[in-house]
C-alpha positions as CSV (number, residue, x, y, z in Angstrom):
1,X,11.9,-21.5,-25.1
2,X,9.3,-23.4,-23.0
3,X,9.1,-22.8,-19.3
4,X,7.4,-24.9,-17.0
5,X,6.0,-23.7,-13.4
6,X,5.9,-27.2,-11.5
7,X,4.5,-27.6,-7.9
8,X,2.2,-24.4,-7.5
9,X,-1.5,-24.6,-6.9
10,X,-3.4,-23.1,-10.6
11,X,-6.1,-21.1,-9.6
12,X,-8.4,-18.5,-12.2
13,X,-12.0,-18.2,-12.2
14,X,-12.7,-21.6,-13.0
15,X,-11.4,-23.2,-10.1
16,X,-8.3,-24.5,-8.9
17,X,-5.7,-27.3,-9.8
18,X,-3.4,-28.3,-7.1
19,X,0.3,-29.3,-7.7
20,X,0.0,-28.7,-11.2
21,X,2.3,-27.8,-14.1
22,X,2.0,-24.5,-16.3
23,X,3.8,-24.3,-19.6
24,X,4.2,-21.2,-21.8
25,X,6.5,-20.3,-24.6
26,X,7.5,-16.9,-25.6
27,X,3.8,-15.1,-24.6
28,X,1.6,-17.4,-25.0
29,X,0.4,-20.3,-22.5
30,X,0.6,-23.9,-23.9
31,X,-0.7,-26.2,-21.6
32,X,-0.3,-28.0,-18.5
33,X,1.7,-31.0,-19.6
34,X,5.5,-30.8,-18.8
35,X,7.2,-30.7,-22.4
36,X,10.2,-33.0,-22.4
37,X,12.3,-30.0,-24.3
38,X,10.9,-27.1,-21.6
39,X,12.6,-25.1,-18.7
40,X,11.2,-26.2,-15.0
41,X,11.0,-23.7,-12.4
42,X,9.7,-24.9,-8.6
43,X,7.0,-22.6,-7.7
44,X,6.0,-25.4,-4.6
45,X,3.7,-23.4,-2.0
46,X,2.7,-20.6,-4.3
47,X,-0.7,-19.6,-6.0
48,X,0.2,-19.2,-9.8
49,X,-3.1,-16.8,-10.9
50,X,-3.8,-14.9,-14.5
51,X,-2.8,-11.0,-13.9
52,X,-4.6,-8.4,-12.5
53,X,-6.6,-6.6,-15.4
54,X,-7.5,-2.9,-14.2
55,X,-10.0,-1.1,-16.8
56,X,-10.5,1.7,-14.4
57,X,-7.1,3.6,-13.5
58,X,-5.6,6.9,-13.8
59,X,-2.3,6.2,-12.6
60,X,0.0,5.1,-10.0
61,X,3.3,5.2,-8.4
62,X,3.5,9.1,-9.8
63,X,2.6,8.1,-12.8
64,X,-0.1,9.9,-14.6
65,X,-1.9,8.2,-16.9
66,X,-4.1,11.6,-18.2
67,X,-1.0,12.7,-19.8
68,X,0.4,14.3,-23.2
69,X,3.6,12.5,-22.3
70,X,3.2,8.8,-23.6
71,X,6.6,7.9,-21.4
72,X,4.6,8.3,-18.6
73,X,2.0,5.7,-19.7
74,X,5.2,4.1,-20.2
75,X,6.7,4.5,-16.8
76,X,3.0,3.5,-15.3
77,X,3.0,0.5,-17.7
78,X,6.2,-0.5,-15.7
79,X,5.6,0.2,-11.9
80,X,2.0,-1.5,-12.5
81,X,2.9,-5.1,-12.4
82,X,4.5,-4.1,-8.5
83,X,0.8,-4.2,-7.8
84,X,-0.2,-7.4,-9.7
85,X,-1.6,-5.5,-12.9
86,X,-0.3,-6.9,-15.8
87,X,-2.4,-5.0,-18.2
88,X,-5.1,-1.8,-18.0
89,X,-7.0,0.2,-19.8
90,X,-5.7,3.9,-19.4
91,X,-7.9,6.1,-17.7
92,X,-9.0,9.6,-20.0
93,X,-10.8,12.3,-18.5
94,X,-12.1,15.9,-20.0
95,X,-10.3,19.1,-20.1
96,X,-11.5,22.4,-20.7
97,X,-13.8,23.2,-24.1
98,X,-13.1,20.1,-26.6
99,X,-11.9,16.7,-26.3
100,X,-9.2,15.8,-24.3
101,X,-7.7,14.5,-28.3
102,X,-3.7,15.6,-26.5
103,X,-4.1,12.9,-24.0
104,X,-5.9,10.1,-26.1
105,X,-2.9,10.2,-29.1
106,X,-0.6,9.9,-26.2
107,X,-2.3,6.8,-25.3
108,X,-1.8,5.5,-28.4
109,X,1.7,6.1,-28.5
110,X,2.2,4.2,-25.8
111,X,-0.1,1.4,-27.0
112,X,2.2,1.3,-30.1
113,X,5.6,1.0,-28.7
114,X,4.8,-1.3,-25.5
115,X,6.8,-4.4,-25.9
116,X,7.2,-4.6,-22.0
117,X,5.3,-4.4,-18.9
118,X,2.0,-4.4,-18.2
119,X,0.1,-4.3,-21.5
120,X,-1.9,-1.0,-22.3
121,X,-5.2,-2.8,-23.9
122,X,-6.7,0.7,-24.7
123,X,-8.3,4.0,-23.4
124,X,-11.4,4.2,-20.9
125,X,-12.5,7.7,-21.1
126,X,-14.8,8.5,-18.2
127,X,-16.3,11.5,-19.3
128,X,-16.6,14.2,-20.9
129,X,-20.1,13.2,-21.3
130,X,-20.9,12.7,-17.5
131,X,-23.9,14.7,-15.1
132,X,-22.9,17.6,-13.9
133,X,-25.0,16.5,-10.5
134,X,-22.8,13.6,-10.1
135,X,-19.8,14.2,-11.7
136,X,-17.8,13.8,-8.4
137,X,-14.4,14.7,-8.4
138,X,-14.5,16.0,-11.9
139,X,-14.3,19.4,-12.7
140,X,-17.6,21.1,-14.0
141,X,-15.2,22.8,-17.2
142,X,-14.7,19.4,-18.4
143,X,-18.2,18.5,-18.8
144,X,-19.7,18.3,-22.6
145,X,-22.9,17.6,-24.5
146,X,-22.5,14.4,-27.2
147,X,-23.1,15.7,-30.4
148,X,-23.0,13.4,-33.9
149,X,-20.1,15.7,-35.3
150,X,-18.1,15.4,-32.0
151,X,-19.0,11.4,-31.7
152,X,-17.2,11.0,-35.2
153,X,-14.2,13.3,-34.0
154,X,-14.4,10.8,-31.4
155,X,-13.9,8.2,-33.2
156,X,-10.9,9.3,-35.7
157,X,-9.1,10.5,-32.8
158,X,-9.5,6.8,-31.1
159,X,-8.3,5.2,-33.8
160,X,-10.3,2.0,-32.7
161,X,-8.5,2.2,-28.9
162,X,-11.2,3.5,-27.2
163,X,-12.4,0.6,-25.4
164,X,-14.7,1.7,-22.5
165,X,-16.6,5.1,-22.3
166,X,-18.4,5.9,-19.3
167,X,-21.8,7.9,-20.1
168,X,-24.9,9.7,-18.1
169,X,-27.6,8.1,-20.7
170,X,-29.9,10.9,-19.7
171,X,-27.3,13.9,-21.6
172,X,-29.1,15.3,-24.3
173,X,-27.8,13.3,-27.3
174,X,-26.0,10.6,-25.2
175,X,-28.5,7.7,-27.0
176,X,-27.4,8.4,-30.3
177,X,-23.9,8.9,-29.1
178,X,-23.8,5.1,-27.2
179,X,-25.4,3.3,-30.4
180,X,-22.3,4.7,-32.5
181,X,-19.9,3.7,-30.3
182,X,-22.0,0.3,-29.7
183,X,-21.8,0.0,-33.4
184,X,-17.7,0.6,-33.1
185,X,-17.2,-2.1,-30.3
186,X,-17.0,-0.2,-27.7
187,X,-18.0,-1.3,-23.9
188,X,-20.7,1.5,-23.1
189,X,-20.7,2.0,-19.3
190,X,-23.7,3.9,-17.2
191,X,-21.8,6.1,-14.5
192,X,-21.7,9.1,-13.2
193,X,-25.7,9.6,-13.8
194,X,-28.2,11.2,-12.1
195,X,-30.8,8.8,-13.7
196,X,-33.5,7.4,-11.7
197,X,-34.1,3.6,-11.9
198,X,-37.1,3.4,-14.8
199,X,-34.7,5.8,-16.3
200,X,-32.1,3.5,-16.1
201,X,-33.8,0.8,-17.1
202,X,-34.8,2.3,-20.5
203,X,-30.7,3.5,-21.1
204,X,-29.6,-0.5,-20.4
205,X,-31.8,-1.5,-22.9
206,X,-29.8,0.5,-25.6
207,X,-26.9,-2.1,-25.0
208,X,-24.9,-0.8,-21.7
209,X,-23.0,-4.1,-20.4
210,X,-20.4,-2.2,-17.8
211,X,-21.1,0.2,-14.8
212,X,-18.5,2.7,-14.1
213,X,-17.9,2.3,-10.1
214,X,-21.6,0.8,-8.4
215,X,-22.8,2.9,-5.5
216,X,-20.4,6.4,-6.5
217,X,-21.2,9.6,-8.5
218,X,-25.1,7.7,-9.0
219,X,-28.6,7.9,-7.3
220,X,-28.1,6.0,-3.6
221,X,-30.5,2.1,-4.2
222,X,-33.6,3.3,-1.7
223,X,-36.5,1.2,-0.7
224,X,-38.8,3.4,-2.7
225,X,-36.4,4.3,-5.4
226,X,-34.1,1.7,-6.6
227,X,-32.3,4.0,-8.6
228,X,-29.9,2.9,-11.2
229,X,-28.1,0.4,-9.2
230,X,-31.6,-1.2,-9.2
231,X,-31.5,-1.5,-12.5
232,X,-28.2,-2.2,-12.9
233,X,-28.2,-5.5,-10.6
234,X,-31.5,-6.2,-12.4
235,X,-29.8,-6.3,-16.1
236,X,-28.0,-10.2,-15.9
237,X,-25.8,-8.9,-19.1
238,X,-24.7,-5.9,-17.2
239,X,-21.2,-6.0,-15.3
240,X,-20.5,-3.8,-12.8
241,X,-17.3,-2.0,-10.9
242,X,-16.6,-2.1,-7.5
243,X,-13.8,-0.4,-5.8
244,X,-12.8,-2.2,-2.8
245,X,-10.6,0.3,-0.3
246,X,-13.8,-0.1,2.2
247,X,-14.0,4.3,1.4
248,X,-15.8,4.7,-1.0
249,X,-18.0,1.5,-0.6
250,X,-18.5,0.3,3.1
251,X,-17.3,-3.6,3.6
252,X,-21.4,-4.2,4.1
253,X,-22.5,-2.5,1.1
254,X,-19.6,-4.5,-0.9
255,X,-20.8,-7.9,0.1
256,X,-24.3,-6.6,-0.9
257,X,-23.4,-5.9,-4.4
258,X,-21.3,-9.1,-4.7
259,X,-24.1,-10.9,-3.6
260,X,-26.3,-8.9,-6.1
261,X,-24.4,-9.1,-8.9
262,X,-22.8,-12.2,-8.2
263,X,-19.1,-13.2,-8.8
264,X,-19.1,-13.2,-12.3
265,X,-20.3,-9.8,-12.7
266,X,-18.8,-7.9,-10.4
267,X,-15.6,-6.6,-11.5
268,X,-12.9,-4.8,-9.4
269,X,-11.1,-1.9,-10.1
270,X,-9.2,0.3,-8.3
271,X,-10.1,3.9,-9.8
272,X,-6.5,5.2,-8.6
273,X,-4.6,8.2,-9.4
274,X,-1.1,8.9,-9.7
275,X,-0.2,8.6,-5.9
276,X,-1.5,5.3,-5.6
277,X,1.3,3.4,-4.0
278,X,2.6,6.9,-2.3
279,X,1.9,7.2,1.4
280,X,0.4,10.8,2.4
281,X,1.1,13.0,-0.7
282,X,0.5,16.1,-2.3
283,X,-0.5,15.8,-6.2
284,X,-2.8,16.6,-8.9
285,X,-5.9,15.4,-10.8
286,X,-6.6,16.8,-13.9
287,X,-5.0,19.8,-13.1
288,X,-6.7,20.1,-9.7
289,X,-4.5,20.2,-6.3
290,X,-5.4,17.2,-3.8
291,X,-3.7,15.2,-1.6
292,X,-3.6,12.1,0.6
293,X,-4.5,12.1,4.4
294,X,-4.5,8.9,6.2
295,X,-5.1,6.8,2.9
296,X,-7.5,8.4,1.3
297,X,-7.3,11.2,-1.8
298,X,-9.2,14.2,-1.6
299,X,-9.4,17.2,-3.2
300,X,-9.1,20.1,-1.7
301,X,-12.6,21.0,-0.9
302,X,-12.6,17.7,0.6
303,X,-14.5,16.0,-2.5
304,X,-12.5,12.0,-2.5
305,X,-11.2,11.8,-5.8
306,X,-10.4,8.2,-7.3
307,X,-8.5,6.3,-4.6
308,X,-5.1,4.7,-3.4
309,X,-5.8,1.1,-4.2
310,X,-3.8,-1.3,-5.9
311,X,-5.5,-4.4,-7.6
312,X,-3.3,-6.7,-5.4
313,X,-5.3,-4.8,-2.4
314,X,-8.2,-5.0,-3.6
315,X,-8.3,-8.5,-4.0
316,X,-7.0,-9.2,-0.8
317,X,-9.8,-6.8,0.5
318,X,-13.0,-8.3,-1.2
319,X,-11.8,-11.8,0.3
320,X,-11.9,-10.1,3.4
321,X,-15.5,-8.7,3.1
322,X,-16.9,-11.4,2.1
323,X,-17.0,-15.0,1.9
324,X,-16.2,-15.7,-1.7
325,X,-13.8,-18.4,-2.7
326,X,-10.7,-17.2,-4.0
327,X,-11.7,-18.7,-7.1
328,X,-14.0,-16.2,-7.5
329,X,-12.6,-13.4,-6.5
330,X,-9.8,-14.5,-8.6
331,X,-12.2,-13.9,-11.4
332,X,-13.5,-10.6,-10.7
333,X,-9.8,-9.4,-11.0
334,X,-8.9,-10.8,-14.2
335,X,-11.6,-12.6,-16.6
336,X,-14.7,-10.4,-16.0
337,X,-12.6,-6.9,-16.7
338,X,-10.9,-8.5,-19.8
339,X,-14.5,-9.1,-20.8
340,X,-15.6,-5.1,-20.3
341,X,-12.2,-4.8,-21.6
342,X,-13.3,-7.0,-24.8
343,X,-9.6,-9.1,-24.7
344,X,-11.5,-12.3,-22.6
345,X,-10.3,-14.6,-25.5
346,X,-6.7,-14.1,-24.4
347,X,-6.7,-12.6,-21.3
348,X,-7.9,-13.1,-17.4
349,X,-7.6,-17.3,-17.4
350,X,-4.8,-20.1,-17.1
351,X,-6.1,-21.5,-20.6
352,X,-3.8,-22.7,-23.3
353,X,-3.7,-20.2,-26.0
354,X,-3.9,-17.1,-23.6
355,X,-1.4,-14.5,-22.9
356,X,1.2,-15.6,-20.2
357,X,0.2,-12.9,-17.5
358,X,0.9,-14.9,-14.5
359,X,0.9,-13.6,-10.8
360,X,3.1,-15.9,-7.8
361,X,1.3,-15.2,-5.1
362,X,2.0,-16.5,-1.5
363,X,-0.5,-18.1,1.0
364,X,-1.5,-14.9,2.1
365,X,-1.8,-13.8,-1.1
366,X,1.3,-11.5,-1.3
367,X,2.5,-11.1,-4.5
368,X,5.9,-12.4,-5.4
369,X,6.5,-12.2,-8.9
370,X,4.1,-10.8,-12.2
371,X,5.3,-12.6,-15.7
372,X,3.7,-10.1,-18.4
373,X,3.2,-12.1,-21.8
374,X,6.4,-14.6,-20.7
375,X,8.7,-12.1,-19.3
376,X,9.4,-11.5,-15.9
377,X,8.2,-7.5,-15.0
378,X,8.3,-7.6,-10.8
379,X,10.1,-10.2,-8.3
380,X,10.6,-10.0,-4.8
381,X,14.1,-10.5,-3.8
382,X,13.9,-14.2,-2.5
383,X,12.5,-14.8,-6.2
384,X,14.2,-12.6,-8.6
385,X,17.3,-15.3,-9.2
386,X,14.7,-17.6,-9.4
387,X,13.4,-16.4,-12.3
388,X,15.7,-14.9,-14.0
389,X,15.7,-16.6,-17.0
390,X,12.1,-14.7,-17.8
391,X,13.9,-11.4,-17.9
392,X,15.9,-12.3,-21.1
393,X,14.2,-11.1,-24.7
């Protein structure tokens, strides 16, 4: 079946298209012609954008995504597109004395038997190898040295889903450990470092293209030491993270590193944990007791520890800090993650040929209905009839 969304205004990152048609059969978008055989549906007044793609997450809506249970991957995969995410990679951290190999298979498991919901592209595992001087939130039993044995372990426990590994560069072994996984394909991110920035600048050369979360768990950017964010802004094949709840990053400082990096490298994530969505809650990360007070997750020596954001927030916020366009911002939602992510060929754009993740968004940009690969996965009530064809196999 085609279906054709008539009337709304097209917008990705590269640009917009007002009043114009979108056509996609089964998962795939085919154009922006109106097919004489396809389905219309009136989405007049809305924003139709590609769907949120979140490469930094832990969880949401009580769902954990650090987990030896892959239903609730499953149940995340399914609450997500509530929040505009339509796919993720799932967020791994250490546990005490090995790899955290439990978690990772369960990953896989979910990757393997997701037909619906927001798509689980693959795992970002931010640590173990991380500074124990920055490691933030992250418990100091986690923490591990790379070694080549382990890197291969690694590896075979992946099984090629490891997409996105966040790495101090200055660990004892961590060089050798980033050109394997380079030589894998996988996204080699600088974070959580206590590198200065001539440090950092030697570690980027060694082909680091992501930056886990700009401005936390790193070196503050001084006037007399630049630290690795220095380098980081300096490196024009380097994208990096911003979480924008206005905690962890002041509005000013965000509008500084957009304006650094520019659009198209800044990508936002949201870094949340399983009470994302939640209110003021009690929960866990990792094991460790925390809780939410007036919006913001801390542990409970008062360390913050990943955040409450949704991507639909974020978005929303980042328009608010700064000036960009909404095409832009648009972008550093969806295209520049799916490239980190290493899925830009079919994911983040309104292109024929690319998955149809679609968001309906509303002039204030709230969100009204997710389509993951053709089929409807979150509707308010005013559209849920609407589109109810999309929920049928």
């Amino acid at each position: 079946m085609v279906v054709t969304l008539t009337g709304g205004r097209l917008v990705d990152a590269t640009g917009e298209r007002a009043d114009s048609p979108l056509s996609f059969a089964d998962s795939r978008i085919v154009g922006d012609a109106l097919p004489a055989d396809s389905t219309s549906i009136d989405v007049g007044g809305l924003i139709v954008a590609p769907g949120f793609v979140d490469v930094h997450t832990h969880g949401g809506g009580m769902h954990d995504l650090h987990t030896e249970n892959p239903a609730d991957i499953a149940a995340y995969a399914h609450w997500a597109p509530s929040t505009g995410t339509t796919s993720f990679l799932a967020g791994v951290v250490g546990v005490p004395g090995g790899l955290p190999r439990a978690q990772m298979r369960s990953v896989i498991a979910a990757i393997e038997s997701n037909e619906t919901g927001a798509e689980v592209l693959g795992i970002h595992l931010e640590g173990p190898y991380i500074s124990v001087a920055r490691r933030g939130a992250h418990d100091p039993v986690w923490l591990r040295t790379p070694t080549e044995s382990e890197t291969e372990e690694l590896l075979h426990v992946a099984q090629g889903y490891l997409k996105l590994i966040t790495v101090a560069p200055e660990l004892l072994g961590a060089e050798a450990l980033m050109q394997r996984l380079r030589a894998a394909g996988v996204t080699i991110s600088i974070g959580h470092t206590d590198v200065n920035y001539e440090q950092a600048q030697a570690a980027l050369k060694l082909g680091i293209t992501h930056a886990t979360h700009c401005f936390n768990a790193m070196r503050p950017l001084l006037h007399r030491e630049p630290g690795p964010l220095g380098a980081i802004v300096e490196a024009d094949e380097v994208r990096g993270e911003l979480i924008a709840d206005g905690v962890h990053v002041h509005p000013a400082a965000a509008r500084v590193l957009v304006r650094a990096l520019g659009p198209q490298r800044t990508v936002l994530v949201t870094d949340a944990l399983a009470c994302a969505g939640m209110g003021n809650i009690r929960f866990s990360f990792g094991g460790q007791p925390a809780e939410v007070v007036a919006g913001v997750a801390r542990l409970q020596d008062g360390t913050i520890t990943g955040s409450v954001l949704t991507m639909a927030q974020a978005l929303r916020n980042v328009l608010r800090f700064t000036d960009l366009p909404l095409a832009s911002a648009i972008g550093m939602a969806t295209i520049n993650p799916a490239c980190s992510a290493g899925v830009a060929a079919r994911k983040g754009l309104l292109q024929p040929g690319y998955d149809a993740d679609l968001l309906l968004l509303d002039h204030e940009l709230a969100l009204q209905a997710t389509i993951c690969r053709g089929r409807l996965a979150f509707a308010t009530d005013e559209w849920q009839a609407r589109l109810s064809l999309l929920s049928n196999p």
